[in-house]
C-alpha positions in Angstrom: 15.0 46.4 -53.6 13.1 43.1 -53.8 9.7 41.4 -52.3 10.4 38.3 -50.9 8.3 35.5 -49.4 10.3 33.4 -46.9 8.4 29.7 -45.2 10.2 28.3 -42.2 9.0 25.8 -39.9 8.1 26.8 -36.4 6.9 29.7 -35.1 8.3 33.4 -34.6 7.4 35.1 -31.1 5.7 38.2 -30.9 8.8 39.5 -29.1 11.3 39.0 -32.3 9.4 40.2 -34.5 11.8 43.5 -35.0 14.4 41.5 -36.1 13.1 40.8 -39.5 13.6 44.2 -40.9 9.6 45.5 -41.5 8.3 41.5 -42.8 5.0 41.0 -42.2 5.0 37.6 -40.1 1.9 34.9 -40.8 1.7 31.8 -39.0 -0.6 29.1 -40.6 -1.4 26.7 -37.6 -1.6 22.7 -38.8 -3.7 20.2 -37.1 -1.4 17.2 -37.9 2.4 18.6 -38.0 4.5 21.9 -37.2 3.3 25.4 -38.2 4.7 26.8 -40.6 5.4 30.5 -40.4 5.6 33.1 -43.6 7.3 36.1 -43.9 6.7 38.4 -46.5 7.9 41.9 -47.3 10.2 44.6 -49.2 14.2 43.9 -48.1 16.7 46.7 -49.3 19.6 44.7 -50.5 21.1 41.3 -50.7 23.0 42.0 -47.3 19.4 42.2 -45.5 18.8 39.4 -46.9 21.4 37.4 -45.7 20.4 39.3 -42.2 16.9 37.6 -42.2 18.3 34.2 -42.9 20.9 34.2 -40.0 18.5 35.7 -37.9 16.3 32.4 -38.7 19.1 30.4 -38.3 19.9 31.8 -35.3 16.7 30.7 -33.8 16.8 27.2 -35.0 14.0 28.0 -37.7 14.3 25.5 -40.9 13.7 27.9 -44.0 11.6 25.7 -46.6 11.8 28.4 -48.9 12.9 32.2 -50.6 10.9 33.1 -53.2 11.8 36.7 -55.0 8.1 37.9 -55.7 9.8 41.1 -57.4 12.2 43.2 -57.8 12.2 46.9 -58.0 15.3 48.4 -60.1 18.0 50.8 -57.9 17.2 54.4 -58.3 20.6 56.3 -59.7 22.1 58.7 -57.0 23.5 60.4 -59.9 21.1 63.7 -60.1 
């Protein structure tokens, strides 16, 4: 598991904000220019991941950036 912080440009509607597995959503409003929208929040895997990016893609968002704010090592299923 890993935190991440995403930034896209645009804005995410109330509506779609399931698709982005548990992210908390900010938008920062600019007077001159786009919003620009941050999603922060715990993903499980590299594979959700991927799902939040496409997801963004999907809606024509431009990702500015993926930060990894931390990482949390996988518990061993071995018992």
């Amino acid at each position: 598991m890993a935190t991440y912080r995403i930034c896209v440009r645009g804005r995410i509607a109330s509506s779609r904000i399931d698709l982005f597995e548990g992210m908390s959503i900010h938008p920062e409003l600019h007077e001159e220019g786009p919003t620009i929208t941050t999603l922060e929040g715990e993903l499980l895997d590299q594979a959700a991941l991927a799902g939040v990016l496409n997801t963004l893609y999907t809606m024509q968002l431009p990702v500015l950036s993926v930060e990894c704010l931390s990482v949390r090592p996988a518990q061993s299923r071995h018992a």
